[in-house]
C-alpha positions in Angstrom: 120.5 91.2 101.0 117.0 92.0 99.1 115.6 94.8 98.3 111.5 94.7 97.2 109.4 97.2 96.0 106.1 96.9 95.8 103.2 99.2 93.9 99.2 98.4 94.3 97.0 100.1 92.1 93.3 100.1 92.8 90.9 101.5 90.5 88.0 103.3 91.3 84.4 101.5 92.3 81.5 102.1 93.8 80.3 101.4 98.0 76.5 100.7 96.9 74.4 99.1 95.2 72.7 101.8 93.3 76.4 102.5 91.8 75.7 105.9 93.4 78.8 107.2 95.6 82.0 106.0 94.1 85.9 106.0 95.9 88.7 107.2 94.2 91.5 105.5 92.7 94.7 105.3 94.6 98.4 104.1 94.5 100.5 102.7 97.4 104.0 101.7 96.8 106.0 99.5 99.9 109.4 98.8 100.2 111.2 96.0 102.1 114.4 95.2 102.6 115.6 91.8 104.0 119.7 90.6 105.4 120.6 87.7 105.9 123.4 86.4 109.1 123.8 83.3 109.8 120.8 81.6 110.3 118.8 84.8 111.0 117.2 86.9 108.6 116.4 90.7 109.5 113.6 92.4 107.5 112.4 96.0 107.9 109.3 97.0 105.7 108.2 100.2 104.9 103.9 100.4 104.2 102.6 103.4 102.3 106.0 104.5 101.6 104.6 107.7 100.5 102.1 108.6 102.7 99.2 107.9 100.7 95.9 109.2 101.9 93.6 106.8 99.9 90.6 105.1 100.1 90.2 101.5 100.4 86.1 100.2 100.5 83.5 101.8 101.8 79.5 100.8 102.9 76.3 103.1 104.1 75.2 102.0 107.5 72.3 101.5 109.3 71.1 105.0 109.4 72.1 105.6 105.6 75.7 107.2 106.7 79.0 106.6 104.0 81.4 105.0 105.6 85.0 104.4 104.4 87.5 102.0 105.5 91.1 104.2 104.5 94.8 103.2 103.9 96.9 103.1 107.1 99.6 106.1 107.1 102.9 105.4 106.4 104.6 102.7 109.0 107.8 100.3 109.7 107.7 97.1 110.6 110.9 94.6 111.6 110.4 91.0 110.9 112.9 88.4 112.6 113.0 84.8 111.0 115.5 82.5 112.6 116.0 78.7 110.9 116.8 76.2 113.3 
C-alpha cells in the first residue's frame, strides 16, 4: 500500500508576445493511492484534489480574442495493472 501526494506550482507568465496580458499563478495538489493483491495492483488518483480553479496557458486568436486553456475540476480515476 502507497500513498502519493503530489503539489505543482506554476508561476505566473505571460499568453503574448508583447508580455501584455499575464495568467495567474496557481497550485494543484493530487493524491494517489495504490494496493497491491497478488499480482494485481489497484490505484485510485485523485486530480485537483482541491478544486483548483486555475489557469494553465493561454493565446489570442484569430480575431485578437484571449483565450485560456484552464485546469480540469477536481476528478477520480482507477488504474488496474495486472503482472502476468
Amino acid at each position: 500500500h502507497t500513498v502519493t501526494l503530489d503539489a505543482r506550482y506554476q508561476s505566473s507568465s505571460y499568453i503574448d508576445f508583447a508580455n501584455t496580458t499575464k495568467i495567474g499563478e496557481s497550485v494543484v495538489v493530487d493524491i494517489s493511492t495504490h494496493y497491491q493483491l497478488g499480482k494485481t495492483r489497484i490505484g485510485l488518483h485523485c486530480n485537483n484534489l482541491f478544486n483548483q480553479k486555475a489557469l494553465v496557458n493561454g493565446y489570442y486568436d484569430g480575431g485578437g480574442v484571449a483565450r485560456y486553456f484552464t485546469q480540469p475540476a477536481a476528478n477520480l480515476l482507477v488504474t488496474l495493472d495486472w503482472r502476468f
